[in-house]
Backbone as CSV, one residue per row, in Angstrom:
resi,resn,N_x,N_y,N_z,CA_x,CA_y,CA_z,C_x,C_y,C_z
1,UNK,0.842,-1.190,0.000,0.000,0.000,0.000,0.875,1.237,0.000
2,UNK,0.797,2.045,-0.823,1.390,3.309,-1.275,0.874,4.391,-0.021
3,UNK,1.706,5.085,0.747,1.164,5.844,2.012,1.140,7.538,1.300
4,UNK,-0.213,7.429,1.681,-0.710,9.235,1.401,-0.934,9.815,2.412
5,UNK,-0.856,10.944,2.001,-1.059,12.123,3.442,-2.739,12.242,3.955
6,UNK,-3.009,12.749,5.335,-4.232,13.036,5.290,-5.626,13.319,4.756
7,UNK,-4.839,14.124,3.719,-5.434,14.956,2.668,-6.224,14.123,1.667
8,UNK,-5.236,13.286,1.162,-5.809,12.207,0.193,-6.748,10.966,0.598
9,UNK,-6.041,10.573,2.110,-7.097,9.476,2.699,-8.429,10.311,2.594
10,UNK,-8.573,11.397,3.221,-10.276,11.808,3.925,-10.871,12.479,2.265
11,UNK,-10.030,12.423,1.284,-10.778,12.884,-0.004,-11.237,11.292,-0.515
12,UNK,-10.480,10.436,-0.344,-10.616,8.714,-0.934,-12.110,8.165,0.427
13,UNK,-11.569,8.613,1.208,-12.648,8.135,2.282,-14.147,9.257,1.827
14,UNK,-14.355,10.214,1.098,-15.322,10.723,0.880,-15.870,9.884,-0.549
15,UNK,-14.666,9.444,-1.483,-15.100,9.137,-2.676,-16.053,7.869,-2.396
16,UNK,-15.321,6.811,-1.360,-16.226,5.542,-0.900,-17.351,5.686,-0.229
17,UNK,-17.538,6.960,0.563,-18.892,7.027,1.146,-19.939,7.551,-0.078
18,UNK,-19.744,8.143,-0.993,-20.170,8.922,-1.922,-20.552,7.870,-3.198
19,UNK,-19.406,7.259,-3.737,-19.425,6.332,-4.534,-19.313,5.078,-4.641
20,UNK,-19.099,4.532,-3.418,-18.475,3.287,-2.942,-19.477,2.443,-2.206
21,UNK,-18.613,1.025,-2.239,-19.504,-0.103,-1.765,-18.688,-0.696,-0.539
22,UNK,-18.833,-1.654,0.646,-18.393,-1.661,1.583,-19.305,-2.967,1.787
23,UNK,-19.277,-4.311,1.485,-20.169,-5.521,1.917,-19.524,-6.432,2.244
24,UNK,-20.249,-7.883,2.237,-19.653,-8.977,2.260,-20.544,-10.072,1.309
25,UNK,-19.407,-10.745,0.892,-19.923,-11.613,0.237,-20.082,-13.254,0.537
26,UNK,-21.092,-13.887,0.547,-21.060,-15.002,0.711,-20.614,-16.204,0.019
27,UNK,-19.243,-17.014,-0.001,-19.214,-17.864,-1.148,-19.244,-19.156,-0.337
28,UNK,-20.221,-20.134,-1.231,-20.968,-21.468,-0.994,-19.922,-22.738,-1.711
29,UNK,-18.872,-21.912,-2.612,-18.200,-23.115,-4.011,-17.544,-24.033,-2.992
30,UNK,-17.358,-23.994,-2.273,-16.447,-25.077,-1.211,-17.704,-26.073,-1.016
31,UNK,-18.868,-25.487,-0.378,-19.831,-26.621,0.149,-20.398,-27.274,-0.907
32,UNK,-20.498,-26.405,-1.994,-21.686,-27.132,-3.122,-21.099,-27.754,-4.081
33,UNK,-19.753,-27.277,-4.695,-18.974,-27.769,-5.811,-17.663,-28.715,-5.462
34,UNK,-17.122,-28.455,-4.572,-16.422,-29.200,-4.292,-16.093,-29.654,-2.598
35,UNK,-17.462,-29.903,-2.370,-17.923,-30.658,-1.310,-17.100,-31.283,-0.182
36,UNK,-15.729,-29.870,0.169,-14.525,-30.392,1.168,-14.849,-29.573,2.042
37,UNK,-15.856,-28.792,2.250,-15.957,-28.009,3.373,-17.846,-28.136,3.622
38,UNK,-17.744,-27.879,5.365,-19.405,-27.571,5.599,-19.910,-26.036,5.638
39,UNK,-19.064,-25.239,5.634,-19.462,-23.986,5.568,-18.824,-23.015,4.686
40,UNK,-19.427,-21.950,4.560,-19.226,-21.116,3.609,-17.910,-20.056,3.979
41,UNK,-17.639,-19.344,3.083,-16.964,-18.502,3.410,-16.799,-17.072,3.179
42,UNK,-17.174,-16.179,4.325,-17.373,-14.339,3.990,-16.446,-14.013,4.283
43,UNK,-16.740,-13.163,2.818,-15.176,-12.748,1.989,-15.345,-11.256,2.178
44,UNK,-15.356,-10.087,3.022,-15.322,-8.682,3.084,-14.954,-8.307,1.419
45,UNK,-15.981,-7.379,1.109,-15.540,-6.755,-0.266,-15.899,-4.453,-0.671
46,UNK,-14.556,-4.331,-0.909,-14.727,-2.718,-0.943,-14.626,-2.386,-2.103
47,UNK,-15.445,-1.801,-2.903,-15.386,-1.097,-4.565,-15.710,0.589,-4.379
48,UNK,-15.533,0.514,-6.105,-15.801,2.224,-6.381,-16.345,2.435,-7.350
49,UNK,-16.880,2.735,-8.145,-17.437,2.904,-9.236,-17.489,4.487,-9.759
50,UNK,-17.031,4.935,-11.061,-17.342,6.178,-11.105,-16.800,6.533,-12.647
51,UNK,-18.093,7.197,-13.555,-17.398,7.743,-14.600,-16.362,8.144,-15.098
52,UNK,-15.541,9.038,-14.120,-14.565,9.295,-14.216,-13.395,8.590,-13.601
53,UNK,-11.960,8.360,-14.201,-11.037,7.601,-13.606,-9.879,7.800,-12.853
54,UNK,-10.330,9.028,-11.973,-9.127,9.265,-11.588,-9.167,9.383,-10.331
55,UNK,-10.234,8.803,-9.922,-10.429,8.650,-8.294,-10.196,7.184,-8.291
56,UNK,-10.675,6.421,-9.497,-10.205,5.041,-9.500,-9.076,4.862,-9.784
57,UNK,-8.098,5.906,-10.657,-6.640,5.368,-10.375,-5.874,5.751,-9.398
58,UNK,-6.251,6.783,-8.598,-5.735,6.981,-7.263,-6.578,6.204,-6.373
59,UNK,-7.348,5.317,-6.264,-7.869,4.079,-5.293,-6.532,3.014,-5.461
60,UNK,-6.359,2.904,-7.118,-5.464,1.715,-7.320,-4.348,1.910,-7.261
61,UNK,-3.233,3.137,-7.243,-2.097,3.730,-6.726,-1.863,3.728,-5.583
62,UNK,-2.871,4.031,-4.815,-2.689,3.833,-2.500,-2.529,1.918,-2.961
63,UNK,-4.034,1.701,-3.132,-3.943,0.247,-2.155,-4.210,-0.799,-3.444
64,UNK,-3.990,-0.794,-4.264,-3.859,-2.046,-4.915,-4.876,-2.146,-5.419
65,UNK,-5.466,-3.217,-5.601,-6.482,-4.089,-6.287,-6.973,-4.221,-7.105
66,UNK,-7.880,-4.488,-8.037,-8.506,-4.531,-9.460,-8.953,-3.399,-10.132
67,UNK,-8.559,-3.179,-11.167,-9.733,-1.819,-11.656,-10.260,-2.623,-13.715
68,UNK,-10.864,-1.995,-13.574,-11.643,-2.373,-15.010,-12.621,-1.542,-15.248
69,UNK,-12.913,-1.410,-16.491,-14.211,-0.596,-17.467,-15.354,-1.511,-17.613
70,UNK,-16.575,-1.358,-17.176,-17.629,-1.741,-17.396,-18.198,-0.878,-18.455
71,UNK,-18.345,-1.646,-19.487,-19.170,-1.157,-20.891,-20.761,-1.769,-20.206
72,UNK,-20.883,-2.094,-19.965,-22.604,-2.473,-19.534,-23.021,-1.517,-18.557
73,UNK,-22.916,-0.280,-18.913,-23.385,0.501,-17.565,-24.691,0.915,-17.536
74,UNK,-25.297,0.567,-16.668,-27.326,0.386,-16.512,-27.398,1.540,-15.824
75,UNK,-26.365,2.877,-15.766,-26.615,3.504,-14.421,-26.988,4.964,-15.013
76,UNK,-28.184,5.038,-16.048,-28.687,5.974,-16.907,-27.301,6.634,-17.423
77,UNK,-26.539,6.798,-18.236,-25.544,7.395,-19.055,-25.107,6.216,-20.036
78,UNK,-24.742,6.660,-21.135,-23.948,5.307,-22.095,-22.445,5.714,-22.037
79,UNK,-21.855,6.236,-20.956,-20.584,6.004,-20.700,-20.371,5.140,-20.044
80,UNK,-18.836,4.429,-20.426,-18.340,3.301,-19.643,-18.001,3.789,-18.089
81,UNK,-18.161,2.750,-16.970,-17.997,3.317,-15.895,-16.571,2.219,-15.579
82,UNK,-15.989,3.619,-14.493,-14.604,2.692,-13.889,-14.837,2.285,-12.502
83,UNK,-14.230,0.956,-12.607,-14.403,0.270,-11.374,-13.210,-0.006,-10.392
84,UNK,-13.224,0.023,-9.319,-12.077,-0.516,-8.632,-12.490,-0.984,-7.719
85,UNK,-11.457,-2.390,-7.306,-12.126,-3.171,-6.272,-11.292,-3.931,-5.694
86,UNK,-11.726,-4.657,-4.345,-10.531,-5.137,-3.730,-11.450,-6.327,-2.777
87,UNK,-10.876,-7.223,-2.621,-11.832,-8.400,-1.497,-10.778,-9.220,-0.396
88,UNK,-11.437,-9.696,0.271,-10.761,-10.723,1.393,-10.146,-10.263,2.009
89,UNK,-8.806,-10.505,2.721,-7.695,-9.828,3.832,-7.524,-8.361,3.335
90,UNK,-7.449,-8.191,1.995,-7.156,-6.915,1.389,-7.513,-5.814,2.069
91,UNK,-9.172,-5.975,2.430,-9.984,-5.227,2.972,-9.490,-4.375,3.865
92,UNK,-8.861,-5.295,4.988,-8.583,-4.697,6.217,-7.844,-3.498,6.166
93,UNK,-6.523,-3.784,5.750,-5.695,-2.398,5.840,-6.261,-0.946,5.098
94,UNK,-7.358,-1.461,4.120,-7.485,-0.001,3.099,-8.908,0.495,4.443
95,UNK,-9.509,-0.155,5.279,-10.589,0.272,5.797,-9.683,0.783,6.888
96,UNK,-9.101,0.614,7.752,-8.226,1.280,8.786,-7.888,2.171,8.484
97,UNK,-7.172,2.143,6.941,-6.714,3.627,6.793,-7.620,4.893,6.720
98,UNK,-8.900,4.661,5.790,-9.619,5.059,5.579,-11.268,5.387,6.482
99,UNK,-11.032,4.440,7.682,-12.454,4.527,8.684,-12.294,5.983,9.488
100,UNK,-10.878,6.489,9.811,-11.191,7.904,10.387,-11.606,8.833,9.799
101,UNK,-11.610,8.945,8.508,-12.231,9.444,8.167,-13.501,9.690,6.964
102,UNK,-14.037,8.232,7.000,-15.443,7.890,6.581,-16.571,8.858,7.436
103,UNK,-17.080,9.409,7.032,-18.773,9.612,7.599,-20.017,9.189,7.362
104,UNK,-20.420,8.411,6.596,-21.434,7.908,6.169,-21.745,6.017,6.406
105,UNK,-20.609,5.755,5.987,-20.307,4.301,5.785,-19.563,3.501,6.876
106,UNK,-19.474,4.547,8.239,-18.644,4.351,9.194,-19.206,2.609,9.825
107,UNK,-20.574,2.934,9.921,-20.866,1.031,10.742,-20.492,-0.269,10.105
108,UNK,-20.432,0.105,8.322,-20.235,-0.990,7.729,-18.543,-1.113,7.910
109,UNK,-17.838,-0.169,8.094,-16.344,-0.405,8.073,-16.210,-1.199,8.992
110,UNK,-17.183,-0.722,10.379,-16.659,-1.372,11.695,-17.000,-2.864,11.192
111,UNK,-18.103,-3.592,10.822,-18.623,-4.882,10.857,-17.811,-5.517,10.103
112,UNK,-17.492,-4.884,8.725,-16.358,-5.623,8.028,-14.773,-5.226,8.462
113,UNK,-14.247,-4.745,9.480,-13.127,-4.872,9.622,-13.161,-5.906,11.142
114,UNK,-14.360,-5.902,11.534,-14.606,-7.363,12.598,-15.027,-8.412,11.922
115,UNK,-15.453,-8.401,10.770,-15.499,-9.486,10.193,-13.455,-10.036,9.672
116,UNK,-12.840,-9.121,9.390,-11.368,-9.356,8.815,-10.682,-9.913,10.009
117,UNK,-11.174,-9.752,11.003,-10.355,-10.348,12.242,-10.854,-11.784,12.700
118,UNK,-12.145,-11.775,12.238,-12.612,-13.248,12.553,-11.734,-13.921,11.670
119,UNK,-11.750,-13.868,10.819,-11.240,-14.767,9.519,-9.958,-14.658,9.850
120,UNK,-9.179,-13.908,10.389,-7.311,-14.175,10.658,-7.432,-14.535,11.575
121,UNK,-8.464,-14.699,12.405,-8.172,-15.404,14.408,-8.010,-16.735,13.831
122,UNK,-6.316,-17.333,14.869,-5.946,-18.928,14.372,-6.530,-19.822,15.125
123,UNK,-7.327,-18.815,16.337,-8.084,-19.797,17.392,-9.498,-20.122,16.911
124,UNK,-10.110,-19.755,15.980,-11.303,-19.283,15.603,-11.408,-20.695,15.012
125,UNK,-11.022,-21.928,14.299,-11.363,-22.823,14.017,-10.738,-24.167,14.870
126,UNK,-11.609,-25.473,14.767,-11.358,-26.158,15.243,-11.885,-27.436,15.215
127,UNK,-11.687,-28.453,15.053,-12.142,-29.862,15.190,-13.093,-30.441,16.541
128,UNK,-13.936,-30.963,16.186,-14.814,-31.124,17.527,-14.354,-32.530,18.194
129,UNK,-14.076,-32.698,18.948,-13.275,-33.853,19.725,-13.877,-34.266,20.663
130,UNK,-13.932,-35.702,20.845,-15.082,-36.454,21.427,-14.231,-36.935,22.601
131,UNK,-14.975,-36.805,23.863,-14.213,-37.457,25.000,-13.928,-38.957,24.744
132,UNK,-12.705,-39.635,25.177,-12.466,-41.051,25.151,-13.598,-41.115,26.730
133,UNK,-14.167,-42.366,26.153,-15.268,-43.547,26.927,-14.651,-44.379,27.694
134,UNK,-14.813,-44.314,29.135,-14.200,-45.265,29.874,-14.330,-47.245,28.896
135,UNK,-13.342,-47.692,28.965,-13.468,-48.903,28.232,-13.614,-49.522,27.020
136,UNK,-14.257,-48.312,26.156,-14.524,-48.682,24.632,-13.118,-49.067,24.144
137,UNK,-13.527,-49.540,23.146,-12.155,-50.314,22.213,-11.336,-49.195,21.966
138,UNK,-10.253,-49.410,21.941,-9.220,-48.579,21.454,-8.510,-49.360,19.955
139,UNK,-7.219,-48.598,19.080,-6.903,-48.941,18.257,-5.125,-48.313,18.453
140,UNK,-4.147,-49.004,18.340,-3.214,-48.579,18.018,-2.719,-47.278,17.058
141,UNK,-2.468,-46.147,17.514,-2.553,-45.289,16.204,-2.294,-45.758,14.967
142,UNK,-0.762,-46.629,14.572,-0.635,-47.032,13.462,-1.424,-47.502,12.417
143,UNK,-2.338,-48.256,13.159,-3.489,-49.014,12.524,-4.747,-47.950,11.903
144,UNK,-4.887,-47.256,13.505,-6.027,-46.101,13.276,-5.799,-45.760,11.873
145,UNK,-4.543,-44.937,11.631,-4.231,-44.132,10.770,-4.739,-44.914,9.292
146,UNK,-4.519,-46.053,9.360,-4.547,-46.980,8.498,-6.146,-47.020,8.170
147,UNK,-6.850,-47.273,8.818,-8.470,-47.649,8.776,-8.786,-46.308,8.440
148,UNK,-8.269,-45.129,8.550,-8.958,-43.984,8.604,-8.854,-43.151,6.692
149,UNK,-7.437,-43.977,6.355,-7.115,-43.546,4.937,-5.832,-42.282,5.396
150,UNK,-5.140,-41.986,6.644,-4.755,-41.099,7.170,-2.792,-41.420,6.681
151,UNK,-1.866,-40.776,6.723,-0.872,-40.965,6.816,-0.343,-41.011,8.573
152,UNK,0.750,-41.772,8.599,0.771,-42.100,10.192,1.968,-40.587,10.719
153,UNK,2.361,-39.728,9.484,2.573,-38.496,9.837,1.618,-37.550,10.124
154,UNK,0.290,-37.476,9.311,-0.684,-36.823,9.977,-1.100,-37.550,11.709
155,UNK,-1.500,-38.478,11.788,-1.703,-39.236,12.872,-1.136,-38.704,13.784
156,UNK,0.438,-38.589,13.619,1.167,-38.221,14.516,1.376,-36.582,14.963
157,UNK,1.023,-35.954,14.054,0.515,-34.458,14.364,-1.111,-34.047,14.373
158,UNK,-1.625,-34.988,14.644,-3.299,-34.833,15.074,-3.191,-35.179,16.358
159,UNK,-2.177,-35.864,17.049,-2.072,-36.216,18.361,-1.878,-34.765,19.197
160,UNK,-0.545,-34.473,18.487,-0.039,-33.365,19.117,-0.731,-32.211,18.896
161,UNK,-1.481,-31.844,18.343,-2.765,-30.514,18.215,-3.604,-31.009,19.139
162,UNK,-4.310,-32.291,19.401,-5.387,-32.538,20.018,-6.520,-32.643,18.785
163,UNK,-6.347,-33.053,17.605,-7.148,-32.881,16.921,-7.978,-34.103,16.720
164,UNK,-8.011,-35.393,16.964,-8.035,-36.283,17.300,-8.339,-37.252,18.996
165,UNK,-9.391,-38.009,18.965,-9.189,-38.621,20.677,-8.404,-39.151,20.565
166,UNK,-7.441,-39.448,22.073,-6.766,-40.624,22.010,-6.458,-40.783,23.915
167,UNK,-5.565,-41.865,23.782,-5.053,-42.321,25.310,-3.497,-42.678,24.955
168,UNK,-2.858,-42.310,25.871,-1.035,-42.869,26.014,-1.394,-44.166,27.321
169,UNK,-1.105,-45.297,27.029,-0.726,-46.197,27.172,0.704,-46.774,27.476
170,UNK,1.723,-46.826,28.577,3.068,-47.287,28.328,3.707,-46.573,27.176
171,UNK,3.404,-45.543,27.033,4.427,-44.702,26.000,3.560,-44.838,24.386
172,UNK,2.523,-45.326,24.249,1.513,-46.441,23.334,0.557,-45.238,23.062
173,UNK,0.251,-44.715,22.005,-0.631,-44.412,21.649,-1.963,-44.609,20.515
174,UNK,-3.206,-44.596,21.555,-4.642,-45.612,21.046,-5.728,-44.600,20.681
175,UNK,-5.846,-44.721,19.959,-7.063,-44.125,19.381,-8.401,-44.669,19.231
176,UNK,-9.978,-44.338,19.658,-10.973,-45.084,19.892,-11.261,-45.403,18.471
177,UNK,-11.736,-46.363,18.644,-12.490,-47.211,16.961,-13.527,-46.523,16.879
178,UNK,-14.426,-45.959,17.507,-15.735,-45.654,17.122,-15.499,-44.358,16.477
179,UNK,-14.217,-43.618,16.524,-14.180,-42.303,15.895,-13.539,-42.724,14.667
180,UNK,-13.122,-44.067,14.353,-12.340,-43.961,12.860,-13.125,-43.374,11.881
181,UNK,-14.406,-43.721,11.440,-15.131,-43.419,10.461,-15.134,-41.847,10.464
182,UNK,-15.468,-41.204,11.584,-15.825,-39.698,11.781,-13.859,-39.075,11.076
183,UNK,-13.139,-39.578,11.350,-11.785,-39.242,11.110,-11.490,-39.239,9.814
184,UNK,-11.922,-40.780,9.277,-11.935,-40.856,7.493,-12.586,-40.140,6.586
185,UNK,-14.016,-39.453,7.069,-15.127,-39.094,6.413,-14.937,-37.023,6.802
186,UNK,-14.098,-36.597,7.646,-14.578,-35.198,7.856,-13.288,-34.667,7.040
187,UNK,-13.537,-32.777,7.081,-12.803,-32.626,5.922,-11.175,-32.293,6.326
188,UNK,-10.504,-32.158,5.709,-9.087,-31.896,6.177,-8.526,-30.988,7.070
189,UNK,-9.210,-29.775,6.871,-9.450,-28.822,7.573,-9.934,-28.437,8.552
190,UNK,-9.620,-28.025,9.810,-10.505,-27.732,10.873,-11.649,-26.467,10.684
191,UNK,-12.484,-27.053,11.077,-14.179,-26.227,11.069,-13.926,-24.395,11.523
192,UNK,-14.630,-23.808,11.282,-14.920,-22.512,12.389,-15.959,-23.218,13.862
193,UNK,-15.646,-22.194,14.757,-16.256,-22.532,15.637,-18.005,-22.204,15.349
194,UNK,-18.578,-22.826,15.588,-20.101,-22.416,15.380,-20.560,-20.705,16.217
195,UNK,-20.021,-20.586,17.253,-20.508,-19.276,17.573,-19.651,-18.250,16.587
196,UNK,-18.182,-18.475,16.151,-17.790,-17.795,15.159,-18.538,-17.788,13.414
197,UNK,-18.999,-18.834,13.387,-19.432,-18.419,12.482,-20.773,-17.801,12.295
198,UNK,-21.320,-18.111,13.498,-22.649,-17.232,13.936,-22.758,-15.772,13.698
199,UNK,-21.365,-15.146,13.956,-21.494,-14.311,14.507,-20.870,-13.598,12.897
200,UNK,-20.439,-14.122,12.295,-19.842,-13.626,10.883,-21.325,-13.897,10.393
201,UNK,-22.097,-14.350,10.258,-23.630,-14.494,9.403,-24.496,-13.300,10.124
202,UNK,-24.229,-12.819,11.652,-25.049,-12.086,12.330,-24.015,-10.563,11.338
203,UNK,-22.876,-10.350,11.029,-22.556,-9.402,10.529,-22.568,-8.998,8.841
204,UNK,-22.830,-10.504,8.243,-23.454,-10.079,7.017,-24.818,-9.090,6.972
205,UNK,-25.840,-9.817,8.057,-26.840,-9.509,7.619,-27.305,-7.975,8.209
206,UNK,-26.464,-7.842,9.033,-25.876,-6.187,9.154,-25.422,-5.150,8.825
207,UNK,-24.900,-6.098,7.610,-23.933,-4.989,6.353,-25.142,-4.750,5.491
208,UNK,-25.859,-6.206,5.126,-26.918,-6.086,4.375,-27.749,-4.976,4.429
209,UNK,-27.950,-4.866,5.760,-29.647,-4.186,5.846,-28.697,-2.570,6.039
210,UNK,-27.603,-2.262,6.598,-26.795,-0.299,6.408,-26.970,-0.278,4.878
211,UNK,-26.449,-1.641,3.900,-26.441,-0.734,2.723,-27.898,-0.789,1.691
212,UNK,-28.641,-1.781,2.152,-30.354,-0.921,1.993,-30.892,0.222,2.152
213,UNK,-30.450,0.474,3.372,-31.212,1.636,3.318,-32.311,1.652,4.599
214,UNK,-32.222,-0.040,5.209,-33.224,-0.126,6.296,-32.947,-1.026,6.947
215,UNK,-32.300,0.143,8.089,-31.280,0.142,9.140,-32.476,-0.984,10.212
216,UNK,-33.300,-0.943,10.253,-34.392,-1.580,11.094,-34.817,-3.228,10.818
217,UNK,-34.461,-3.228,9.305,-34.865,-4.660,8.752,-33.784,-5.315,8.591
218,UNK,-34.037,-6.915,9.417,-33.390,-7.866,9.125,-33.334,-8.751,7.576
219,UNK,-32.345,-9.233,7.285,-31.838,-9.865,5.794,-31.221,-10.996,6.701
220,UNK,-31.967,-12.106,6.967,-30.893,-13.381,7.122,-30.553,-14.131,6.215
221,UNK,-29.046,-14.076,6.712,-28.071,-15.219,5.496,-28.166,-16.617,5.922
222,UNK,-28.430,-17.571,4.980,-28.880,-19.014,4.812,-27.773,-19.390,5.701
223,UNK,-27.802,-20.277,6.712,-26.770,-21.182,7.428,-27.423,-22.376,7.542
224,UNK,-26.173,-23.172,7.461,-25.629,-24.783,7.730,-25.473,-25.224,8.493
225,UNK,-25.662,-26.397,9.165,-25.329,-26.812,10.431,-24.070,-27.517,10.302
226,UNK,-23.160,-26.648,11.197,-21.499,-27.188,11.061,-20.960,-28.186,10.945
């Protein structure tokens, strides 16, 4: 990110309240298309739009990100409009720079720059782990790993996260049989926590309803059970 003086942030921070977009987007392609994840993922997204291009090439000179000409412009004129735009982690730093001095668009900065922190918290996801059962069968990890489709190097660093049940035995480590299937069958990745992701769906539908126009009405976003 290219550092400007005051001057230019609170003129760029007027162009986004004025011309600009500030949402989030919901993407489903993990759950529906390639069926390795149970939940979705909100992606913070900041644009600009504007006939003229020179607020969009000084958007894309500070902080980076996409710009392009839309020839389809529906927005009564048959001039092409310029776009600039930026999504995901990106978000964060251009809204910090720019939230002191937003006036209009100030709540959506806050929700999507708490939404940018959910998504970098490393504590924020996690595997749900089942207490070991006094007595149930156990399995040698080696084997586990084996029944599960697992490498016995993952095995051996699912121990040490806790990502996985297990018991130490004489230096022996057992893993319960009744979780092999749940081990073979879930996705590679550890989950979000369900109240985290609660709480990222409670801030979509927050962004939703500031940039309606009706600050009063709820917009709930479709959720999954984790």
């Amino acid at each position: 990110m290219q550092v400007h003086n005051d001057l230019d942030l609170s003129y760029m921070a007027g162009v986004l309240d004025s011309d600009g977009h500030i949402g989030v987007h919901v993407n489903w392609y993990k759950v529906r298309s390639m069926g390795d994840a149970k939940q979705p993922t909100y992606q913070p997204r900041c644009s600009v739009k504007q006939l003229d291009p020179e607020a969009i090439e000084l958007f894309h000179q500070t902080f980076g990100g996409h710009c392009y000409v839309d020839s389809n412009n529906t927005r009564g004129s048959a001039r092409p409009i310029n776009v600039w735009q930026v999504h995901s982690a990106a978000c964060r730093s251009i809204l910090e720079a720019l939230r002191p001095f937003l006036r209009i668009k100030t709540r959506q900065a806050d929700l999507v720059l708490e939404l940018c922190a959910l998504n970098a918290g490393p504590r924020n996801r996690t595997f749900v782990v089942p207490e070991v059962e006094p007595g149930e069968p156990l399995l040698p990890l080696a084997e586990a790993c084996e029944r599960a489709g697992r490498s016995y190097a993952v095995g051996l660093q699912s121990v040490k996260l806790g990502n996985i049940p297990y018991v130490r035995e004489n230096r022996r480590v057992f893993v319960p049989e009744s979780y092999i299937e749940t081990w073979r069958t879930r996705s590679r990745g550890a989950q979000r926590r369900p109240e985290v992701t609660a709480r990222m769906a409670d801030i979509t539908d927050g962004v939703k309803a500031l940039n309606s126009g009706k600050r009063g009405q709820t917009f709930r976003t479709p959720r999954r059970a984790s």
